[in-house]
DSSP file (Angstrom, degrees, kcal/mol; ACC not computed):
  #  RESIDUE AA STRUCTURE BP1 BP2  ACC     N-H-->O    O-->H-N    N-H-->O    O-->H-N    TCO  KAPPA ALPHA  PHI   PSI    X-CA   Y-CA   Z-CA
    1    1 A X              0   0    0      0, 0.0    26,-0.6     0, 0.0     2,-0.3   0.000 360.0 360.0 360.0 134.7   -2.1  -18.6    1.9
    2    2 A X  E     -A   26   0A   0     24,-0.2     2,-0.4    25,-0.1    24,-0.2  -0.784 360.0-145.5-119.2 156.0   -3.4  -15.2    3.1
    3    3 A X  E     -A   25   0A   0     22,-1.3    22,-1.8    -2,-0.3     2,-0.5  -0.966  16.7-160.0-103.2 123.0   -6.5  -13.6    1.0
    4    4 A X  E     -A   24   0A   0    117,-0.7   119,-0.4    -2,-0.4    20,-0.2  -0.929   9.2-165.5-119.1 146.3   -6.5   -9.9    0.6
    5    5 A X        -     0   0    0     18,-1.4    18,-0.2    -2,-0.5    16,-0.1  -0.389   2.5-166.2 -92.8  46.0   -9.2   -7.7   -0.2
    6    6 A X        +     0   0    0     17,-0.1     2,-0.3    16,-0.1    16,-0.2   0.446  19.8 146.4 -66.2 159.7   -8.9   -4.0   -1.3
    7    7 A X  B     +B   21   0B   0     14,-1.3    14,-3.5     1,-0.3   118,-0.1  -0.839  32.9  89.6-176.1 179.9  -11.7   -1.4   -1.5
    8    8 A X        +     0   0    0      1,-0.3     2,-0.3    -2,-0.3    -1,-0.3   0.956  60.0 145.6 101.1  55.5  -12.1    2.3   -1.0
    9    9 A X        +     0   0    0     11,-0.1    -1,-0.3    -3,-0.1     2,-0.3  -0.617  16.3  88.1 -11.7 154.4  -11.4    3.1   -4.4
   10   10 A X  E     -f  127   0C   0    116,-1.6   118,-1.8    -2,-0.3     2,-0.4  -0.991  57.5 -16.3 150.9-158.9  -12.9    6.1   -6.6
   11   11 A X  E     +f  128   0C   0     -2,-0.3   118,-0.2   116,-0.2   116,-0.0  -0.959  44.6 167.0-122.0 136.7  -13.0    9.6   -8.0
   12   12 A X        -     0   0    0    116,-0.8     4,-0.3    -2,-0.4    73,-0.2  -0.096  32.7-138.0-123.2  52.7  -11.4   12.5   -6.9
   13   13 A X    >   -     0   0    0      2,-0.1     3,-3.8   116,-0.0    72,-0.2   0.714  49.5 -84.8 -94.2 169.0  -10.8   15.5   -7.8
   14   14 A X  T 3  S+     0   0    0    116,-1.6    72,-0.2     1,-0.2    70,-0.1   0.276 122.1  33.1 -40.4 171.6   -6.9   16.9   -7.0
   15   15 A X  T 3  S+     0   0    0     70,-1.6    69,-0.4     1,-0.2    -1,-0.2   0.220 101.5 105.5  79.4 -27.3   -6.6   18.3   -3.8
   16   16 A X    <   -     0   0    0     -3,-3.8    69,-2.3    -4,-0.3    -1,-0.2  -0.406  59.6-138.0 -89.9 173.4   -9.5   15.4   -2.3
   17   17 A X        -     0   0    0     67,-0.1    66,-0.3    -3,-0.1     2,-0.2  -0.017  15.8-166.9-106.6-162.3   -8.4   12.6   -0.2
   18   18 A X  B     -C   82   0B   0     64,-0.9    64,-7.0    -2,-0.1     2,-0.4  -0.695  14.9-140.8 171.0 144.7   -9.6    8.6   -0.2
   19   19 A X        -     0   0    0     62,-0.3     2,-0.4    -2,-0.2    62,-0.2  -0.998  16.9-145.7-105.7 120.2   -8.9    6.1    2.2
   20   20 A X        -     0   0    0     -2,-0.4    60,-2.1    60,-0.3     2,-0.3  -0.865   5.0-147.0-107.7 136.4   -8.1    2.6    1.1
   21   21 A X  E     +BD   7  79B   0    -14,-3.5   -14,-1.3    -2,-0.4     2,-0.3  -0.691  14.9 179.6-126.2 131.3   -9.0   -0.8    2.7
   22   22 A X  E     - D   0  78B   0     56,-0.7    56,-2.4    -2,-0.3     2,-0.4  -0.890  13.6-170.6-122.3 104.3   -7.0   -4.3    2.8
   23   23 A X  E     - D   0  77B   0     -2,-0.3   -18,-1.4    54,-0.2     2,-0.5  -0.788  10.5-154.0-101.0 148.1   -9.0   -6.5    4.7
   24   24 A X  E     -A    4   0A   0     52,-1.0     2,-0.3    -2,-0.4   -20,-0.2  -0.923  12.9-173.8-116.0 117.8   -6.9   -9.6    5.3
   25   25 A X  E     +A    3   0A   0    -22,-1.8   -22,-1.3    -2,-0.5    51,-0.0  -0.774  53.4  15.3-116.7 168.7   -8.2  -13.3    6.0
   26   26 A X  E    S-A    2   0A   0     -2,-0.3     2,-2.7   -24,-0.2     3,-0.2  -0.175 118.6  -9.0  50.2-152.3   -6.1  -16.8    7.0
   27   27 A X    >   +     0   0    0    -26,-0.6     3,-0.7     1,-0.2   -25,-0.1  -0.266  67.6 137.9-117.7 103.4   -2.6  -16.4    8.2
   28   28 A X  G >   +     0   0    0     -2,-2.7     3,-2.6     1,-0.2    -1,-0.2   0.682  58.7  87.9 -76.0  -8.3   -1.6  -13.2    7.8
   29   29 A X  G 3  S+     0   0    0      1,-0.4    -1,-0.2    -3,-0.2    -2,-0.1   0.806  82.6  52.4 -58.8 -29.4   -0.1  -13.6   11.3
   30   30 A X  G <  S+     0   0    0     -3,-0.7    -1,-0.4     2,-0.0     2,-0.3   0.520  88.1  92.7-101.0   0.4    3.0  -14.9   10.3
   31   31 A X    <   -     0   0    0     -3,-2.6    68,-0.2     1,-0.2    69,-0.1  -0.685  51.9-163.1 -78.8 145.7    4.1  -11.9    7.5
   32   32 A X        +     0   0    0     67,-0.9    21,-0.9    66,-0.8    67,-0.2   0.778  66.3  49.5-117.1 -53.7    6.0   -9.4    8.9
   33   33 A X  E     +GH  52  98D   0     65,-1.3    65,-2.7    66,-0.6     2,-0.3  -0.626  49.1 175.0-120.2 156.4    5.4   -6.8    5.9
   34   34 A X  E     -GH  51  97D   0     17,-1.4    17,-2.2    63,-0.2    63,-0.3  -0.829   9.9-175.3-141.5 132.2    2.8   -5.6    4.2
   35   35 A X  E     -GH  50  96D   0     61,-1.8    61,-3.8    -2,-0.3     2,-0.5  -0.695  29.0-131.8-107.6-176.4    2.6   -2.8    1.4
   36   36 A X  E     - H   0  95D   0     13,-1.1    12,-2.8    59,-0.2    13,-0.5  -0.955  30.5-177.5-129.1 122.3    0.4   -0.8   -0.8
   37   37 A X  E     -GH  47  94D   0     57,-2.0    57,-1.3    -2,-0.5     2,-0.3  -0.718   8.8-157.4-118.8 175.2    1.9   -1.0   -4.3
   38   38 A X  E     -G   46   0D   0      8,-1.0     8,-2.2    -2,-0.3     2,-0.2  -0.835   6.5-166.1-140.9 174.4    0.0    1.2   -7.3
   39   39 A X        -     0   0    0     53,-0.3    53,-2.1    -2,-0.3     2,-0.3  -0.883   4.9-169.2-166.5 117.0    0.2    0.4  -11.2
   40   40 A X    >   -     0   0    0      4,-0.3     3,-1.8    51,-0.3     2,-0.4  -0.848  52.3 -76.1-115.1 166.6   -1.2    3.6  -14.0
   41   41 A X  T 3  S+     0   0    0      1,-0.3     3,-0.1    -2,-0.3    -1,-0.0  -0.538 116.5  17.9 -63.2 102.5   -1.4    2.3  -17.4
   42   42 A X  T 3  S+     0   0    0      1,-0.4    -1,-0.3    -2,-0.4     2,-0.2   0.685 102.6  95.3 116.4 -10.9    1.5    1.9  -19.0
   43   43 A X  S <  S-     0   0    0     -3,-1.8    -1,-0.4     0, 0.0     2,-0.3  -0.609  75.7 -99.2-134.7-162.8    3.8    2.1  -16.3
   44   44 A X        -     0   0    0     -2,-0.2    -4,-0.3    -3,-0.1     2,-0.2  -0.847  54.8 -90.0-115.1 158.9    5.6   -0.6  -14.2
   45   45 A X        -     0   0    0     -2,-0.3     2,-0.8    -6,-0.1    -6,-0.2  -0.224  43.9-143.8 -73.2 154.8    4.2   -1.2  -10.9
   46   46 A X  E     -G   38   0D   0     -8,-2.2    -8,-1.0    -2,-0.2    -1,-0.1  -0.807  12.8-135.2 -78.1  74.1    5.2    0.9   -7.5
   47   47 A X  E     +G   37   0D   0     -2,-0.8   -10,-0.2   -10,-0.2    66,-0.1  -0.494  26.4 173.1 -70.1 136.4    5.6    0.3   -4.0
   48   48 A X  E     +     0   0D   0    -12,-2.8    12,-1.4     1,-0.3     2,-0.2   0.610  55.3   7.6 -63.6 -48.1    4.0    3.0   -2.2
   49   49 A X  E     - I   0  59D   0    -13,-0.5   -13,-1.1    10,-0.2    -1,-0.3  -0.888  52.5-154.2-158.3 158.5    4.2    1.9    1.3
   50   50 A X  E     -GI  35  58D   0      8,-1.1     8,-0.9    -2,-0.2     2,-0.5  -0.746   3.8-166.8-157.3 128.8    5.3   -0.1    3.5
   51   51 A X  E     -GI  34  57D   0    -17,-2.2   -17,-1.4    -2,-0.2     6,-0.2  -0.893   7.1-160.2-125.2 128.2    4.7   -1.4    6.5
   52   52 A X  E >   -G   33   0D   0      4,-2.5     3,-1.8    -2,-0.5   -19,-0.2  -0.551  40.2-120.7 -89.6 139.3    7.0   -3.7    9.4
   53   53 A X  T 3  S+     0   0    0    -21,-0.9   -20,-0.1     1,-0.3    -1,-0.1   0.439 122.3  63.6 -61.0  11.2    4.6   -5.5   11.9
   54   54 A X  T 3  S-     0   0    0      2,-0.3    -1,-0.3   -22,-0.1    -3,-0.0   0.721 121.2-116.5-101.0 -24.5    6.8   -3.2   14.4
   55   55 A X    <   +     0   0    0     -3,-1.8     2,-0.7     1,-0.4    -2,-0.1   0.347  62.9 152.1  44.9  26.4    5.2   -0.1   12.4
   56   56 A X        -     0   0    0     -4,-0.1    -4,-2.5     1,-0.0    -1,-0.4  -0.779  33.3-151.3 -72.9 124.8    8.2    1.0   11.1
   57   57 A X  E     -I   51   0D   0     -2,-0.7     2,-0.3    -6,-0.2    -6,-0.2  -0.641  20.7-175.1 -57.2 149.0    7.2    2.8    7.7
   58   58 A X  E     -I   50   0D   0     -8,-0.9    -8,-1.1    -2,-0.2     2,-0.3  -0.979   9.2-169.2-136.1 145.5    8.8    3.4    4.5
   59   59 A X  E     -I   49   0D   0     -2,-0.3     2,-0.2   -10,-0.2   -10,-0.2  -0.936  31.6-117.2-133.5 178.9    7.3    5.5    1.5
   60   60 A X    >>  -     0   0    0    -12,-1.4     4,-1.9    -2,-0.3     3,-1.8  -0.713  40.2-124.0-101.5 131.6    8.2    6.1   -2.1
   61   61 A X  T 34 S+     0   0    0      1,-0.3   -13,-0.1    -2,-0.2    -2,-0.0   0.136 109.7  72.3 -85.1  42.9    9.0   10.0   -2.1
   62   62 A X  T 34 S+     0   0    0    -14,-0.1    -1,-0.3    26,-0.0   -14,-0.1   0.512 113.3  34.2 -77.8 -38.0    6.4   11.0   -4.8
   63   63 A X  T X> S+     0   0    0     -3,-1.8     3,-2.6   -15,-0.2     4,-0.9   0.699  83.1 121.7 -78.6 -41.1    3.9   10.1   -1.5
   64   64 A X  T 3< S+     0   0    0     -4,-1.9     4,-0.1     1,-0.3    -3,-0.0   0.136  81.1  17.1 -52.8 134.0    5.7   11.2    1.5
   65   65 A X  T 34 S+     0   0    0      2,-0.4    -1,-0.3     1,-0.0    -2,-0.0  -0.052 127.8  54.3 107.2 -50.7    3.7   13.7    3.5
   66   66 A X  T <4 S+     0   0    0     -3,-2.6    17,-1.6    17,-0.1     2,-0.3   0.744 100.3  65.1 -93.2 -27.2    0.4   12.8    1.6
   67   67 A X  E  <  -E   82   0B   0     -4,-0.9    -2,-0.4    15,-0.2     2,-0.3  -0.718  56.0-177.4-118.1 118.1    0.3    9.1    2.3
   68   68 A X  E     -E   81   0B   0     13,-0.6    13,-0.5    -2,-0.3     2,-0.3  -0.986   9.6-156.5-143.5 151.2    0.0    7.2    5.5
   69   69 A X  E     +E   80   0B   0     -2,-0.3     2,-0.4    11,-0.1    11,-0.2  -0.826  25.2 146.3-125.1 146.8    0.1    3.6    6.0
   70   70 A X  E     -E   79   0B   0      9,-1.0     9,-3.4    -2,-0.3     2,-0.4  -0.997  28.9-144.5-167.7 166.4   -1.4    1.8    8.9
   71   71 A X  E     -E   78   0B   0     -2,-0.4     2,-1.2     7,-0.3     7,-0.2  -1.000  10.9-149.7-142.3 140.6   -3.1   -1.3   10.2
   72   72 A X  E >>> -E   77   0B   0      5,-1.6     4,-3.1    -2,-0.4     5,-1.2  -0.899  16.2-164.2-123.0 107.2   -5.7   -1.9   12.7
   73   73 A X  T 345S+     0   0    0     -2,-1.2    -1,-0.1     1,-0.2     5,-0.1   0.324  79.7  74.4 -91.3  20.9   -4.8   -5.6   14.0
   74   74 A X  T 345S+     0   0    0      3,-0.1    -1,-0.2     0, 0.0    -2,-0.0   0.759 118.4  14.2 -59.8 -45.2   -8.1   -6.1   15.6
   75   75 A X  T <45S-     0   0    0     -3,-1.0   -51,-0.3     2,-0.2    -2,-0.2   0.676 105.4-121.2-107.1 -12.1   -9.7   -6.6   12.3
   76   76 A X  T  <5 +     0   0    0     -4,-3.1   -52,-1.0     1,-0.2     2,-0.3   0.928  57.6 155.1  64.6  43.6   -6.5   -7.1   10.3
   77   77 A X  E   < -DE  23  72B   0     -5,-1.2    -5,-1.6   -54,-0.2     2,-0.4  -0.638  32.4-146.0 -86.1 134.2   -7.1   -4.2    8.0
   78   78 A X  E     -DE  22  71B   0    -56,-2.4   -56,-0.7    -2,-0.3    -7,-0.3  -0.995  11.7-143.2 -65.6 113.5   -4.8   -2.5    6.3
   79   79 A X  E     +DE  21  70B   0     -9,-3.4    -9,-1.0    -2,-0.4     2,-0.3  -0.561  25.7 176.5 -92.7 155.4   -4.8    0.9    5.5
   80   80 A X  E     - E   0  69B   0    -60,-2.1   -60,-0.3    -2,-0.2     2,-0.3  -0.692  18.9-178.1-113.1 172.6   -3.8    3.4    2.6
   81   81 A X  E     - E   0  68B   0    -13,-0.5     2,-0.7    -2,-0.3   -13,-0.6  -0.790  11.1-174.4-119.7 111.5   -5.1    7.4    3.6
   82   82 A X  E     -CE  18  67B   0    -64,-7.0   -64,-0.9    -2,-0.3   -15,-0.2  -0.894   5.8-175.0-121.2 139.5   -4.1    9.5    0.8
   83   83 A X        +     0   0    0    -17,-1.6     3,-0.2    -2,-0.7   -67,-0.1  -0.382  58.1  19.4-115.7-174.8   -4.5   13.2    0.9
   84   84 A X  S    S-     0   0    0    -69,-0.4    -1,-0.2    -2,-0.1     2,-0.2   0.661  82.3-157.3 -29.6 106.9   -4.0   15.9   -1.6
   85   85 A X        -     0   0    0    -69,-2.3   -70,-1.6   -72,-0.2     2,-0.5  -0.389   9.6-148.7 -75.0 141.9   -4.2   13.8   -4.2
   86   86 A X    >   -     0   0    0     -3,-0.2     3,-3.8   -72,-0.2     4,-0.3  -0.893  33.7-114.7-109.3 136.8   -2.7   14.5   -7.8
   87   87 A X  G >  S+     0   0    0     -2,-0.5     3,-1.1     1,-0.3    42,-0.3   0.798 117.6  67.9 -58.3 -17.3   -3.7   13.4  -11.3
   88   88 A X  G 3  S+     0   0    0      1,-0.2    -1,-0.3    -3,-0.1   -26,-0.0   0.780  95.6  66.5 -72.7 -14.1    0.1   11.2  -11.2
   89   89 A X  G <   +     0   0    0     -3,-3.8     2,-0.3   -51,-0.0    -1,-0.2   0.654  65.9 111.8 -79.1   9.7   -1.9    9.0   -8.4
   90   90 A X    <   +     0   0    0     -3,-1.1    38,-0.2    -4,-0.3     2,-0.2  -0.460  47.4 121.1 -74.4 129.8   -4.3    7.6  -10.5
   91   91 A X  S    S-     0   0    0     36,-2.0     2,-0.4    -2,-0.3    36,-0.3  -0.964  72.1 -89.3 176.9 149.0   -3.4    4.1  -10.5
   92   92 A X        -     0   0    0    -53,-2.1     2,-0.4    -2,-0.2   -53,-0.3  -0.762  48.4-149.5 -85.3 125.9   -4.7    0.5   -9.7
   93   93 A X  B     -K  125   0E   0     32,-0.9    32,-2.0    -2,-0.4   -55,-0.2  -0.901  17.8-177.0-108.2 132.0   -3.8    0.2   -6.1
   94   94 A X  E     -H   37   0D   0    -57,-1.3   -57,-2.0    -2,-0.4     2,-0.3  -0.606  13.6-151.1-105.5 161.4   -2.9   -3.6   -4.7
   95   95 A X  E     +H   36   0D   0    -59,-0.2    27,-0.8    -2,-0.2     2,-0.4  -0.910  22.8 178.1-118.7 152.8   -2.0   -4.4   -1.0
   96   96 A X  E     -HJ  35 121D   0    -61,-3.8   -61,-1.8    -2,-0.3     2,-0.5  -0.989   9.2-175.3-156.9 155.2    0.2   -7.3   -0.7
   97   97 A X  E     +HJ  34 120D   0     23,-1.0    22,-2.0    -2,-0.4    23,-1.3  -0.925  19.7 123.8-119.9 145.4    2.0   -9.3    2.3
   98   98 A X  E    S-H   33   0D   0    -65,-2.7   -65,-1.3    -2,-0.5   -66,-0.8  -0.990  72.8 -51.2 169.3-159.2    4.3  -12.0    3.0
   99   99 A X  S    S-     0   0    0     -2,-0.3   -67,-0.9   -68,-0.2   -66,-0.6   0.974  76.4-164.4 -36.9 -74.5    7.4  -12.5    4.8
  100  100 A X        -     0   0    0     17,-0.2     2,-0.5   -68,-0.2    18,-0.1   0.031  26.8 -93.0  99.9 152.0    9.3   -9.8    3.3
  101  101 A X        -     0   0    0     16,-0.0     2,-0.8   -69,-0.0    11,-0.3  -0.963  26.0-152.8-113.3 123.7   12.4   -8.6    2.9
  102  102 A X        -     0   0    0     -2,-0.5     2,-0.3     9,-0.2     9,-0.2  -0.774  31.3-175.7 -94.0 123.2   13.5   -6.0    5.7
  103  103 A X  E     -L  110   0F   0      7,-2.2     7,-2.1    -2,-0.8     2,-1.3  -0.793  31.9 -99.9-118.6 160.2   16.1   -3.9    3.5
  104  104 A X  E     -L  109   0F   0     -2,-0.3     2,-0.4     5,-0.2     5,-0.2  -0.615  39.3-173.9 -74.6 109.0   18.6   -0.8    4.7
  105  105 A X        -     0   0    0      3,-1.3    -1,-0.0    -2,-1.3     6,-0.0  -0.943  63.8 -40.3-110.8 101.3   16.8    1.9    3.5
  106  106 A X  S    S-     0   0    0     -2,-0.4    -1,-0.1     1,-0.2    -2,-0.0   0.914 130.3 -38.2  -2.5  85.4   19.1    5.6    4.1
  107  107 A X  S    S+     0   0    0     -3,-0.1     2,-0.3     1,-0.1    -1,-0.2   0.766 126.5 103.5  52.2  44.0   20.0    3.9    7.4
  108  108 A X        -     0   0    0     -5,-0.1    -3,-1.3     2,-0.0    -5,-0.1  -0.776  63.8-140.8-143.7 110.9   16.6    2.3    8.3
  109  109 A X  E     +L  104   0F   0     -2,-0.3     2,-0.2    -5,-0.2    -5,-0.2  -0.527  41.0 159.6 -72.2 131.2   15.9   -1.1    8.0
  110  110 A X  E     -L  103   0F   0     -7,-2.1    -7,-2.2     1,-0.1   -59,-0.1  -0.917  50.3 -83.1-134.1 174.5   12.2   -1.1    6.7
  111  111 A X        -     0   0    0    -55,-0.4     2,-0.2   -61,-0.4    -9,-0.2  -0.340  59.4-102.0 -71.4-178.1   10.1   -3.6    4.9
  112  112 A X        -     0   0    0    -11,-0.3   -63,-0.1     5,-0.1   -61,-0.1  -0.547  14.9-150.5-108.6 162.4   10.9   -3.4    1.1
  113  113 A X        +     0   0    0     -2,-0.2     2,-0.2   -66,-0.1   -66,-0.2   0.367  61.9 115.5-112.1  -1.8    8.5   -1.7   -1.4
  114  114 A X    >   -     0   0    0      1,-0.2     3,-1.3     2,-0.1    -2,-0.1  -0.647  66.5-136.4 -81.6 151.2    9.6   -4.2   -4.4
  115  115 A X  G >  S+     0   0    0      1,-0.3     3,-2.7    -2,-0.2     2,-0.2   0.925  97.4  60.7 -65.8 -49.6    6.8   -6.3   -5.6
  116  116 A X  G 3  S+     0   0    0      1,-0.3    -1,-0.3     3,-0.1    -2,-0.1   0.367  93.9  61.9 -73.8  12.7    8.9   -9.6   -5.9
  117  117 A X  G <  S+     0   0    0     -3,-1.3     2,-0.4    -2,-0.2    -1,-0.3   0.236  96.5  79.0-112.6  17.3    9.7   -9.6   -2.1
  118  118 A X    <   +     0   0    0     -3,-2.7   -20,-0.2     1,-0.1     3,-0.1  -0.933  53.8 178.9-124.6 143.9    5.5   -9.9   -1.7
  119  119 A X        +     0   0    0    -22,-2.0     2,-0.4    -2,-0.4   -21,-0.1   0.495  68.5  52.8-124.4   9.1    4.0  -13.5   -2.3
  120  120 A X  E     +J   97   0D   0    -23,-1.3   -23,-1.0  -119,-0.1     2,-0.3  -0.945  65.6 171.5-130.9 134.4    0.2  -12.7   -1.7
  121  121 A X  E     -J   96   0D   0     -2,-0.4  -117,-0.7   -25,-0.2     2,-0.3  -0.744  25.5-126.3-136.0 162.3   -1.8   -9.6   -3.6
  122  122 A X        -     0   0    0    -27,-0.8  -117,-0.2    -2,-0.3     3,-0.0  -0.579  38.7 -97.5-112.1 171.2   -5.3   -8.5   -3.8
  123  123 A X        -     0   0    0   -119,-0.4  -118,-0.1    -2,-0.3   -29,-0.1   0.385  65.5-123.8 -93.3   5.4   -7.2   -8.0   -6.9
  124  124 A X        -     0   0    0      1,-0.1     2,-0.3   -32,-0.1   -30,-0.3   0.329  13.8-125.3  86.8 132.8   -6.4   -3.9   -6.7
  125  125 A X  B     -K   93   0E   0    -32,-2.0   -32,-0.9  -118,-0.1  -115,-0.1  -0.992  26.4-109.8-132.8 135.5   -8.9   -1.1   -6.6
  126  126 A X        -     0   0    0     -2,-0.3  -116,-1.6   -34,-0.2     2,-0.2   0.103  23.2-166.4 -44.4 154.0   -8.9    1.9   -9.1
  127  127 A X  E     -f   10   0C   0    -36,-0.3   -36,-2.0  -118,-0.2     2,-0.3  -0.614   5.3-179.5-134.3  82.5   -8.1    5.6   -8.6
  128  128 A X  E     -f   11   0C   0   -118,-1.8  -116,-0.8    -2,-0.2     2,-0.3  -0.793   3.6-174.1-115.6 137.3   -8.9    8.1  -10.8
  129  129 A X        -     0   0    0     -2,-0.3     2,-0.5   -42,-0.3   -39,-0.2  -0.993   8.9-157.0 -85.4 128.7   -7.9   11.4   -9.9
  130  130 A X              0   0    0     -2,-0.3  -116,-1.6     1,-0.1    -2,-0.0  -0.837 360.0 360.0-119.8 124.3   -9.0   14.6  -12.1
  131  131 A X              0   0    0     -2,-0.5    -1,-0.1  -118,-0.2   -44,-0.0   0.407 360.0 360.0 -60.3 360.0   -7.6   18.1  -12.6
C-alpha cells in the first residue's frame, strides 16, 4: 500500500501558475505509473498526466503545453507545474500510482490516464482559478 499526499493547491488568477506536490510514502517502488487526475464539480474525473518510471509522458490535450509532469526520485515527489492557467482548470486535483496499464497512445506506449488502471490516490487538493 503506497500513501500519497498532495499539496500546492490555491488561488489564481488566469494567466498565474501553481505547482503541485505528491509526496509518496511505502512502496511506491514497485508502480511503474503515476498520474495527476483533476475532478470540477459536476464533471467526471480526468487524467491529466501521466507519468512511466522511464519518464515517458502523456497529457490530456486541454493541458498540453501548459502542464508538465515530473518526479524527483530522491524524495519520491511527484510533481504537477501548471502554467497559464484557465478558469476550465479549476478542479480537485488527485495523484495516484500503481502498476498501471502502459496503453498505445497515437503510436506511443505511455502510462494510461484512466482512473481505474490506478489502485492508490491521495486525498486531492483544490484549484480555483478566477477570470
Amino acid at each position: 500500500q503506497v500513501q500519497l499526499t498532495e499539496s500546492g493547491g490555491g488561488s489564481v488568477q488566469a494567466g498565474g501558475s501553481l505547482r503541485l506536490s505528491c509526496a509518496a510514502s511505502g512502496k511506491s517502488g514497485s508502480n511503474r505509473c503515476m498520474a495527476w487526475f483533476r475532478q470540477a464539480p459536476g464533471k467526471e474525473r480526468e487524467g491529466v498526466a501521466s507519468l512511466m518510471y522511464t519518464g515517458i509522458t502523456d497529457y490530456a490535450d486541454s493541458v498540453k503545453g501548459r502542464f508538465t509532469i515530473f518526479r524527483d526520485g530522491a524524495t519520491d515527489t511527484l510533481y504537477l507545474r501548471m502554467n497559464s492557467l484557465i478558469p476550465e482548470d479549476a478542479a480537485v486535483y488527485y495523484c495516484a500510482t500503481g502498476s498501471g496499464q502502459i496503453r498505445l497512445i497515437q503510436g506511443k506506449w505511455v502510462c494510461s490516464r484512466m482512473d481505474y488502471d490506478y489502485s492508490d490516490w491521495g486525498q486531492g487538493t483544490q484549484v480555483t482559478v478566477s477570470s
